[in-house]
NUNUFI-347881 format. One record per residue (C-alpha): x, y, z. Coordinates in steps of 0.001 Angstrom, whole numbers, m for minus. Example, Ala and Ser with C-alpha at 12.3 -4.5 7.8 and 13.67 -1.06 7.14 Angstrom:
REM residues 2
xx | yy | zz
12300 | m4500 | 7800 .
13670 | m1060 | 7140 .
REM end
This chain:
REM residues 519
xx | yy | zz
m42373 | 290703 | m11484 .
m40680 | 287916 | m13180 .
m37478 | 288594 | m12276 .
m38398 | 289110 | m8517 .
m39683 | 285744 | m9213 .
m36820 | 284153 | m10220 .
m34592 | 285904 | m7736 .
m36346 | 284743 | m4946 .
m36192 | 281104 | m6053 .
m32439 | 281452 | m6570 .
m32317 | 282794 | m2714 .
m34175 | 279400 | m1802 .
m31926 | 277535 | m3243 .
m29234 | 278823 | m1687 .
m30680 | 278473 | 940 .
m31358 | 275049 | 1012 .
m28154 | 274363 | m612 .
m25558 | 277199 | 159 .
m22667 | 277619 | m1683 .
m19255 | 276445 | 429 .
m18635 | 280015 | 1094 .
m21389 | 280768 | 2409 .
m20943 | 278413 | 5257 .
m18821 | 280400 | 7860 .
m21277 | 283028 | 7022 .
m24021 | 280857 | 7914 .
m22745 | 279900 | 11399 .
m22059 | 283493 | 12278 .
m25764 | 283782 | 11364 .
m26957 | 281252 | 13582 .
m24581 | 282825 | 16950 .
m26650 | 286232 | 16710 .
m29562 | 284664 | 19537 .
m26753 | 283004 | 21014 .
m25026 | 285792 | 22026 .
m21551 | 285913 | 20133 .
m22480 | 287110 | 16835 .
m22869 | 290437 | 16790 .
m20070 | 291142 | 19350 .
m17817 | 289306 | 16759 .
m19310 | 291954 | 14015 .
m18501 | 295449 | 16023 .
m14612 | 293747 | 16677 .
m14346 | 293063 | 13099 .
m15894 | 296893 | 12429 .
m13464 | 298319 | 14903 .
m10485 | 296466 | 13502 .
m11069 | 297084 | 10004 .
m11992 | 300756 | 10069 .
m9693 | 301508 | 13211 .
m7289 | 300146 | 10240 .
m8354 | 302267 | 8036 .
m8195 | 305511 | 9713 .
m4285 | 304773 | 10563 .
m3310 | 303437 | 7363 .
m5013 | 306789 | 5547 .
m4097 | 309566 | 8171 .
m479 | 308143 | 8243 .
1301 | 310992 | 7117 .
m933 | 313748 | 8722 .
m2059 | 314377 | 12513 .
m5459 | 313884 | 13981 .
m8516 | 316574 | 13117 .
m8537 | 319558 | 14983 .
m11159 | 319029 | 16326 .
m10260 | 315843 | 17965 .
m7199 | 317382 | 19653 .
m9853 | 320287 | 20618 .
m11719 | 317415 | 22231 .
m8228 | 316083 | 24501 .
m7193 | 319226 | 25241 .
m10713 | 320642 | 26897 .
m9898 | 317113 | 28281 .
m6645 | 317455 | 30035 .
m9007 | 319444 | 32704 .
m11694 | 317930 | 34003 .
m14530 | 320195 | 34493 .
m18514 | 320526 | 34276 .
m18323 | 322244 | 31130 .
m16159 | 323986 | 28496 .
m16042 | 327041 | 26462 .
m17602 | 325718 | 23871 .
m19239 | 323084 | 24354 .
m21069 | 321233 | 27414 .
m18509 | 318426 | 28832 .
m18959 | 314822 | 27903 .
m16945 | 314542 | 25002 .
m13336 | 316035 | 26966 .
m14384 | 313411 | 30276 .
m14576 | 310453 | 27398 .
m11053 | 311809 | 25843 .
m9753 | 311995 | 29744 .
m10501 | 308993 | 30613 .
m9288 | 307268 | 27299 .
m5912 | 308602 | 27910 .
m5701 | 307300 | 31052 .
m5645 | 303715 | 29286 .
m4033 | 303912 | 26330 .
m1125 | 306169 | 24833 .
m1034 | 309628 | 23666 .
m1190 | 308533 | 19830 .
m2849 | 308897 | 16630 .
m3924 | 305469 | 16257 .
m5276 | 305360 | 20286 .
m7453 | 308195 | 19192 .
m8529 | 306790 | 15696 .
m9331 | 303287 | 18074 .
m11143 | 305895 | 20650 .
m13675 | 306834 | 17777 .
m14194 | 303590 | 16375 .
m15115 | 302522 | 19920 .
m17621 | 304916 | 20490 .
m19155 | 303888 | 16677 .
m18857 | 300358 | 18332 .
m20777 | 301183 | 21367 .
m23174 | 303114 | 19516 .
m24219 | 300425 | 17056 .
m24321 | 298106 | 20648 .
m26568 | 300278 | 21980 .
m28722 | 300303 | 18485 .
m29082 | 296384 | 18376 .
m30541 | 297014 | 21990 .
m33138 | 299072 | 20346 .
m33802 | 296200 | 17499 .
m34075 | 293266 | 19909 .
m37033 | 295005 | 21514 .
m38376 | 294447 | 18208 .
m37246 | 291650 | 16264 .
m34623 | 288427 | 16799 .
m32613 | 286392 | 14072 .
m30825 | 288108 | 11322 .
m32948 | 291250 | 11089 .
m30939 | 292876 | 14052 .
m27702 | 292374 | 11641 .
m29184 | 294074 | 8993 .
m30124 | 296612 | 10982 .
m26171 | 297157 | 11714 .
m25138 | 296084 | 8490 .
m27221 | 298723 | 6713 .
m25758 | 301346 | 9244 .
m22171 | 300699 | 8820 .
m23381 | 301605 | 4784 .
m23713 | 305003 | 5882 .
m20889 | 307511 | 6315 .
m22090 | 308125 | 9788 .
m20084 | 305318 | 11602 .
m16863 | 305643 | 9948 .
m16123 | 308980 | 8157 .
m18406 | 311030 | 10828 .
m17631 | 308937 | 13805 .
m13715 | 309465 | 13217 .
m13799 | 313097 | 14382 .
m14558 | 312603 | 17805 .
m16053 | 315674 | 18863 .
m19751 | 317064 | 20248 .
m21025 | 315622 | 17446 .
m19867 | 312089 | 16921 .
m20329 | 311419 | 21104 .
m23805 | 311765 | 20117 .
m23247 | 308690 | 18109 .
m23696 | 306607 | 21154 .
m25462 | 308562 | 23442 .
m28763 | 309335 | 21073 .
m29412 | 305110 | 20590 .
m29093 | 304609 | 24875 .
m31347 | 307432 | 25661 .
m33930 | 306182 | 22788 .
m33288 | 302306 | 24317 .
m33764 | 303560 | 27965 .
m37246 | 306235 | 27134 .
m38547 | 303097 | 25217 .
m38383 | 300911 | 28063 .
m39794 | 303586 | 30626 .
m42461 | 304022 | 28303 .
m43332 | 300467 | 27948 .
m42698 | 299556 | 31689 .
m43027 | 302527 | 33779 .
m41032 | 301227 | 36615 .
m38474 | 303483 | 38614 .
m35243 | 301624 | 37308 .
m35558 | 302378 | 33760 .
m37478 | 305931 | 34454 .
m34541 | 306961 | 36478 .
m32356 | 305133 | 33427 .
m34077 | 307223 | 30532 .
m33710 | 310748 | 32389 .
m30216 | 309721 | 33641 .
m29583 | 308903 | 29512 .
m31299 | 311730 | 28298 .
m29210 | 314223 | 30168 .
m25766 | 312319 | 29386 .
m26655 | 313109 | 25593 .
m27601 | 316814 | 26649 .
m24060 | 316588 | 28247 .
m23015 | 315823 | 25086 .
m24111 | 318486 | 23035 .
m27284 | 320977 | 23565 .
m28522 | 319619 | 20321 .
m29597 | 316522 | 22230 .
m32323 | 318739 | 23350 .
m34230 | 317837 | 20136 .
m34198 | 314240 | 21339 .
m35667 | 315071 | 24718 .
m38364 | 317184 | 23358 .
m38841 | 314431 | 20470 .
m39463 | 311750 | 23844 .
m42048 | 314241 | 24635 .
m43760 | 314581 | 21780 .
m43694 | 311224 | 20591 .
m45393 | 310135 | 24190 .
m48361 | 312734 | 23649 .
m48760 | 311622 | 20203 .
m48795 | 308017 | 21414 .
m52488 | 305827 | 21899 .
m50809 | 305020 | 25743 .
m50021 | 308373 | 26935 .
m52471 | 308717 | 29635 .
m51274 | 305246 | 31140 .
m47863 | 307174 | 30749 .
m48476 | 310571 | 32092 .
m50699 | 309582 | 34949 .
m47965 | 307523 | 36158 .
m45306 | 308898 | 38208 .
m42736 | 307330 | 35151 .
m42110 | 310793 | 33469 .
m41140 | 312661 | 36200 .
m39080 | 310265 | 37485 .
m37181 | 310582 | 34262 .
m37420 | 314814 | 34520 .
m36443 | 314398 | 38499 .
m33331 | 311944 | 37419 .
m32321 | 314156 | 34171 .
m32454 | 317472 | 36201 .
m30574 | 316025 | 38942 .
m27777 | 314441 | 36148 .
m27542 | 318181 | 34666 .
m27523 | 319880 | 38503 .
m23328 | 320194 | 37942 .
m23364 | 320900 | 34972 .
m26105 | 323844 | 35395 .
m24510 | 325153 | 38243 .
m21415 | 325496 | 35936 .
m23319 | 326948 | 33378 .
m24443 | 329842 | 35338 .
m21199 | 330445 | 36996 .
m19081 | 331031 | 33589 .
m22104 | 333289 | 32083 .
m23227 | 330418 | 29516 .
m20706 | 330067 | 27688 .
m21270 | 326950 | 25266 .
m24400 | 328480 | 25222 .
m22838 | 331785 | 23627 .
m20766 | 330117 | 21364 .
m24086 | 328049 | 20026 .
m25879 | 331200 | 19303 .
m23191 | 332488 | 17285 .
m25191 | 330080 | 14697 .
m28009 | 331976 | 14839 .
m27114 | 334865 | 12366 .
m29569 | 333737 | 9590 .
m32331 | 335627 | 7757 .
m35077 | 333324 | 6569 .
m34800 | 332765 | 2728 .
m30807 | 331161 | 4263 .
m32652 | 329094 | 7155 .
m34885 | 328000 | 4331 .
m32058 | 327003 | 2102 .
m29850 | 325233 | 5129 .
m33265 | 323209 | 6046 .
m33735 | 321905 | 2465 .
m29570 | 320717 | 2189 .
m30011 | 319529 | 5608 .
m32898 | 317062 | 4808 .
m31520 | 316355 | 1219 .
m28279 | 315812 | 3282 .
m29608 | 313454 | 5223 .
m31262 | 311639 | 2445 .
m27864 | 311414 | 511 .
m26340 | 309929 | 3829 .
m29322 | 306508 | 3816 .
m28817 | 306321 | m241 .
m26869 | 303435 | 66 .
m28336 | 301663 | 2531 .
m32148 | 302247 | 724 .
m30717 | 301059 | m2435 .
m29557 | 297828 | m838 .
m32689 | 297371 | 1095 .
m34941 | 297753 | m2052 .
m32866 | 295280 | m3897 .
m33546 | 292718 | m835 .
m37060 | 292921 | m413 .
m37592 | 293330 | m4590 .
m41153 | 293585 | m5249 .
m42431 | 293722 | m1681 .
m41243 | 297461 | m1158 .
m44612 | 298164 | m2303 .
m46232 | 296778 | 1136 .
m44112 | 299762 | 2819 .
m46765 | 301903 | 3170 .
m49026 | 299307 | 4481 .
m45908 | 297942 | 6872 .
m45574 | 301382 | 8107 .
m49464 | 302379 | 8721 .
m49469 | 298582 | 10554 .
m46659 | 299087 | 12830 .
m47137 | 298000 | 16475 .
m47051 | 300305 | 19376 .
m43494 | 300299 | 19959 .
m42126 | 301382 | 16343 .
m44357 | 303595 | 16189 .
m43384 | 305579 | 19244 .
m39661 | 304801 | 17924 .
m41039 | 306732 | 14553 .
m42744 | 309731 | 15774 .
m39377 | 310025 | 17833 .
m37485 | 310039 | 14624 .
m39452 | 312096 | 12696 .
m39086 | 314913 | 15542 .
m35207 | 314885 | 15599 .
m35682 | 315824 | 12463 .
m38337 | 318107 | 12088 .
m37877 | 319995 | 15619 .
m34368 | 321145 | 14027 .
m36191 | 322628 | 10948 .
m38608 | 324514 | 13331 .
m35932 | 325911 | 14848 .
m33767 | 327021 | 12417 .
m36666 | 328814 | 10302 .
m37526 | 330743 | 13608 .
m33971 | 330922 | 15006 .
m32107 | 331554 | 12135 .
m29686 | 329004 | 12642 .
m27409 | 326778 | 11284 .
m28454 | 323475 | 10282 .
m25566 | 321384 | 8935 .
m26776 | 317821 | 8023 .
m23806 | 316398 | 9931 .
m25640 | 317706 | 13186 .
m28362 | 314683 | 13192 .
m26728 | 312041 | 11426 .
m27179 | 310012 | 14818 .
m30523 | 309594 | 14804 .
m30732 | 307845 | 11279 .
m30360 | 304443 | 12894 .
m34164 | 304733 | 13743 .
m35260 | 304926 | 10368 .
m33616 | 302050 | 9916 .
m34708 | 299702 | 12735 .
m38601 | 301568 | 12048 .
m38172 | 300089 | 8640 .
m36349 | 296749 | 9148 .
m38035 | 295556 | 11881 .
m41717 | 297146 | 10716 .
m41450 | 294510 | 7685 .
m43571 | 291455 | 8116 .
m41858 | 288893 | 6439 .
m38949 | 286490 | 7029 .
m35620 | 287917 | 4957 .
m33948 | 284853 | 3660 .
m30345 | 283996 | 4766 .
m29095 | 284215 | 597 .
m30117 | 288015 | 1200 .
m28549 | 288790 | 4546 .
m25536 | 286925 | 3530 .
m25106 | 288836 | 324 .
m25358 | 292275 | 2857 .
m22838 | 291101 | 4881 .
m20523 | 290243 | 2157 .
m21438 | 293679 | 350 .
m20870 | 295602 | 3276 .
m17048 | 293549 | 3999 .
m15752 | 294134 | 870 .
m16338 | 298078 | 1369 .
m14253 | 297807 | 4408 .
m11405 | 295723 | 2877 .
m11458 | 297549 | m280 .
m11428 | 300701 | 1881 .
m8378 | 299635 | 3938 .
m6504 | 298008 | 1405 .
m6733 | 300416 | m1604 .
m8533 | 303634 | m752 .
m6520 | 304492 | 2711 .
m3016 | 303724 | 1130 .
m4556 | 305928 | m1902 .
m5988 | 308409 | 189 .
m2640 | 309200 | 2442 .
m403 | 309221 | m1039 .
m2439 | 312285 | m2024 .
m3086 | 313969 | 1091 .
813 | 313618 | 1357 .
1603 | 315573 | m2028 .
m1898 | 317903 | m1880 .
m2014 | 318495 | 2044 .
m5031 | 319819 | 3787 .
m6269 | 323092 | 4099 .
m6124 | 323167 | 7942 .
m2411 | 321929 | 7458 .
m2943 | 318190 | 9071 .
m40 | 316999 | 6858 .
2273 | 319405 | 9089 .
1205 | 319271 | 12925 .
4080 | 316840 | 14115 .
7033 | 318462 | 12340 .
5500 | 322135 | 13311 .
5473 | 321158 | 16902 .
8981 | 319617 | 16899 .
10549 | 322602 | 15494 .
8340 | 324704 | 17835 .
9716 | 323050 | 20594 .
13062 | 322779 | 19592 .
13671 | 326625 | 19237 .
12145 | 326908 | 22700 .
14367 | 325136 | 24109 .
16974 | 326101 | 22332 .
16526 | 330020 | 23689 .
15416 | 328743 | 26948 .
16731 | 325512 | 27814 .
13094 | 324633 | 29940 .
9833 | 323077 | 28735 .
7107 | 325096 | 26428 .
4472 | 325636 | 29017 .
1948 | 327722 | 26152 .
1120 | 328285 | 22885 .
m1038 | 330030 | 20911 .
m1750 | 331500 | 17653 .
m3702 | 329619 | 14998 .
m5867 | 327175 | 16369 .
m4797 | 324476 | 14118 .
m1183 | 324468 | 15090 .
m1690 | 325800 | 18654 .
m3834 | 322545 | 19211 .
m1279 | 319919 | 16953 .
1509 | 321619 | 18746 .
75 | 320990 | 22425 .
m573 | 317042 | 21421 .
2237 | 316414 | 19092 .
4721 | 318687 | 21332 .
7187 | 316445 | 24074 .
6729 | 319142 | 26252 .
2867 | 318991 | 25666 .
2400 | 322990 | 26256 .
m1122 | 324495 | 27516 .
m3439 | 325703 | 24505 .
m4152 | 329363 | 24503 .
m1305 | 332028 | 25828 .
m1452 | 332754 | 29654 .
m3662 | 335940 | 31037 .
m470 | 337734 | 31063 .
m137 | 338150 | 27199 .
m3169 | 339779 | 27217 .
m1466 | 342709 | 29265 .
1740 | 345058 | 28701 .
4715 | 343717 | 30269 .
4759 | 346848 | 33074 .
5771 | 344923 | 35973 .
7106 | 341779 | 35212 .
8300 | 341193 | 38871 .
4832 | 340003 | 39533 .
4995 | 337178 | 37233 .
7724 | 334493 | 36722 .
9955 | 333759 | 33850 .
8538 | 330323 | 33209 .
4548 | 332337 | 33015 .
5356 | 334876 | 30594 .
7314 | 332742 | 27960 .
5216 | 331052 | 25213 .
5388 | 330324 | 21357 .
2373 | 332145 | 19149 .
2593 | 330037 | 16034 .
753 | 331015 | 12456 .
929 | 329687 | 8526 .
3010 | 332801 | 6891 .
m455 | 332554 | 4507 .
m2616 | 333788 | 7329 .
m2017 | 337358 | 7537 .
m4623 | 337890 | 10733 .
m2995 | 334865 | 12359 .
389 | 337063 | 12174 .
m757 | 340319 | 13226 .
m2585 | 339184 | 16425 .
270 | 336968 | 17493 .
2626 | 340375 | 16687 .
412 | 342102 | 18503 .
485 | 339982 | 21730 .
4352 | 339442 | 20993 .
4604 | 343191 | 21264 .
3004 | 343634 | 24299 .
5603 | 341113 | 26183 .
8097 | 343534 | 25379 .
10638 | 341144 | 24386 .
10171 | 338460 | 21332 .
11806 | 336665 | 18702 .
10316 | 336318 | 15185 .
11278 | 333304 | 13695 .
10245 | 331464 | 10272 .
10958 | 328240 | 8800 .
9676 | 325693 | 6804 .
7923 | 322232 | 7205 .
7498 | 319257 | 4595 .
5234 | 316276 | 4902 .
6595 | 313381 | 4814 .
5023 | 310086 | 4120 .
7223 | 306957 | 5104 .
10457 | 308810 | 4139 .
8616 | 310534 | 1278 .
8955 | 314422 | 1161 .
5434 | 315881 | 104 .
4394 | 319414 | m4 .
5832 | 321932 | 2675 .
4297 | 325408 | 4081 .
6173 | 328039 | 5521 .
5009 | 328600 | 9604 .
5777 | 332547 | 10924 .
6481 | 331585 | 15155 .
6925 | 334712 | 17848 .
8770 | 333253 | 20387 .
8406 | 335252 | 23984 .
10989 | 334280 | 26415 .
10226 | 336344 | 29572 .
REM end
């Protein structure tokens, strides 16, 4: 108790003497109710970590899952094979603005964290004002979710931003029941089923959490909720239509998750939760050692919490508790990584549920805690990070793409003399080699690969030409592509190898096997 004591008399006198330091801190403090602050945070978190993520993927190409995401992308459409189509429409229309680069894409994903942590400060202003709503972002960017998670931009990380709106617009039907934000929260709530099918929890979480609530009969006898179903319904019409058309095929590809017996589902559900736990450590340690002492009154806080939070907290608990359910009945999957966007409302249920004023020494000391993570992180870890990944590689072969697809390309043309229209073969390379590639070739071979070469008058040269592309260590890879290669009739094996290469610095190399079909 003592030392609580004396803690919290150091904090008020730095408080009522701050340290010269402090001072520029202390003036960003006082702009959050003005308007500017924490705008000027989410630049500085987008500069820093956008930094980051170019400074340690330097020598490597993007995840393959974010060049999955621009290449579902380069065709706009109400849904893909995998997954439903938000994520390609963001990727589409980011490309439109701004380069076809690694460091555009790393910027794309720290813009959606940016947005997401906008739309989570909407949620905390509902609740609190001042210097809470920082630490509600502050204890955020703590997590892994917003920087590590958010840089593979894929169904998962567009949830990022789509799971805090939806939340931001139900709350405010809830509260005023008027068509504008009804129509808002349905409209919201199918974006982030748009995004991925997992979102579903969310919606069913809304519904739950109203039940549950002491207002749901002003709720449900109001015409609010089915505005909201109406709206959603009509958001997903496309999208639905699509669905059926191309035999549900996202919706195929999700169930190929659900190949569990129990005693697994059991085991994924406990390392899902304990995942999710490991992913708020830091944050909860840092928010203990703020409030000291007073994390006893938690319980209290939590039983006391007004009518707001505590819809916000039965919404919480059932994104994470629906997915549980479902896996122990389903047999499904249930990687942690899969909710990591709906921590924030732990965070703002617990922030803005305490009762007492957090002095400025303590919000301060946050802010400077969670700043020196993302210098350090930049300045040390990144250059760190690239110098191994440059000698050790990855296992999907990131440290490769660029100099795979420029040889790719350059044999093409070499036995052709035209542009690589597809490629195929590992997914990996296919992918790198359709991004990194001048002639940017279509992933996946055409329909005619899939069919014996009997009358190649109905087809043109240009069609039936493509590049199947494997690591020589991937013996299926090889045989498939030989396969198709075989079938064209005509093909060239080809194999050479590729170093990575790290501001002039030759790294590790892999051998790639390519079957080159030129008619």
């Amino acid at each position: 108790m003592f030392p609580d004591l004396a803690f919290a008399a150091t904090a008020e006198r730095s408080d009522r003497n701050p340290a010269a330091w402090r001072q520029p801190l202390l003036r960003w403090l006082d702009g959050i109710e003005a308007g500017w602050a924490v705008p000027l945070l989410l630049l500085c978190f987008v500069a820093v970590w956008t930094g980051y993520l170019t400074i340690a993927y330097s020598g490597a190409g993007l995840h393959p899952d974010v060049l999955e995401t621009w290449a579902f992308g380069r065709q706009l459409a109400w849904g893909y094979a995998k997954h439903p189509p938000l994520m390609g429409w963001v990727a589409r229309a980011w490309t439109t603005m701004f380069p076809l680069s690694d460091w555009s894409f790393h910027l794309m994903a720290m813009t959606n964290a940016a947005l997401a942590l906008w739309f989570v400060d909407l949620v905390s202003r509902r609740f609190v004002t001042g210097d809470k709503r920082v630490i509600v972002l502050l204890l955020l960017m703590l997590t892994p979710t917003y920087q590590f998670h958010a840089q593979r931009f894929n169904a998962n990380s567009v949830q990022l931003a789509t799971w805090p709106l939806a939340t931001y617009c139900f709350l405010r039907a809830f509260e005023t029941r008027t068509m504008p934000w009804s129509i808002a929260a349905g409209t919201a709530a199918a974006l982030a089923v748009l995004g991925k099918y997992y979102s579903i929890f969310l919606v069913m979480s809304f519904a739950l959490a109203a039940i549950a609530h002491p207002q749901r009969r002003a709720y449900f006898t109001s015409a609010s909720p089915w505005i909201s179903a109406a709206a959603g319904l009509g958001a997903l019409s496309m999208h639905l239509d699509w669905l059926g058309a191309s035999g549900g095929a996202p919706i195929q590809h999700a169930l190929a998750h659900a190949a569990s017996d129990l005693a697994t589902s059991a085991r994924d559900s406990l390392f899902f939760v304990l995942g999710l736990l490991a992913a708020m450590a830091l944050p909860a340690v840092t928010w203990i050692m703020v409030v000291g002492a007073r994390i006893r009154r938690l319980p209290a806080e939590m039983a006391a919490l007004n009518g707001g939070l505590r819809l916000l907290s039965s919404i919480a608990i059932g994104t994470v508790s629906l997915p549980v359910v479902n896996a122990l009945i389903m047999g499904t999957d249930l990687p942690s990584l899969w909710a990591l966007q709906g921590l924030f409302m732990f965070v703002v249920i617990i922030v803005c549920g305490t009762s007492h004023r957090i002095a400025r020494f303590h919000t301060v000391n946050v802010a400077v805690l969670t700043a020196g993570i993302a210098v350090a992180a930049a300045t040390v870890a990144a250059p760190l990070h690239a110098l191994y990944r440059n000698n050790h590689g990855y296992e999907e072969g990131r440290t490769y793409y660029r100099q795979t697809a420029e040889e790719a390309t350059r044999q093409w043309r070499e036995l052709t003399g035209r542009p690589l229209a597809y490629i195929g073969g590992t997914e990996s390379l296919a992918l790198a080699t359709a991004f990194y590639s001048a002639d940017h070739p279509h992933y996946g071979l055409p329909a005619a690969a899939d069919q014996p070469a009997a009358d190649p008058s109905r087809e043109t040269t240009e069609e039936r030409g493509w590049v199947s592309l494997c690591f020589r260590d991937q013996p299926d890879c090889i045989a498939r592509a030989e396969r198709a290669a075989a079938r064209a009739g005509h093909f060239i094996r080809r194999e050479f190898l590729v170093h990575s290469r790290l501001l002039g610095n030759v790294g590790c190399e892999r051998a790639v096997v390519a079957y080159i079909v030129t008619r």
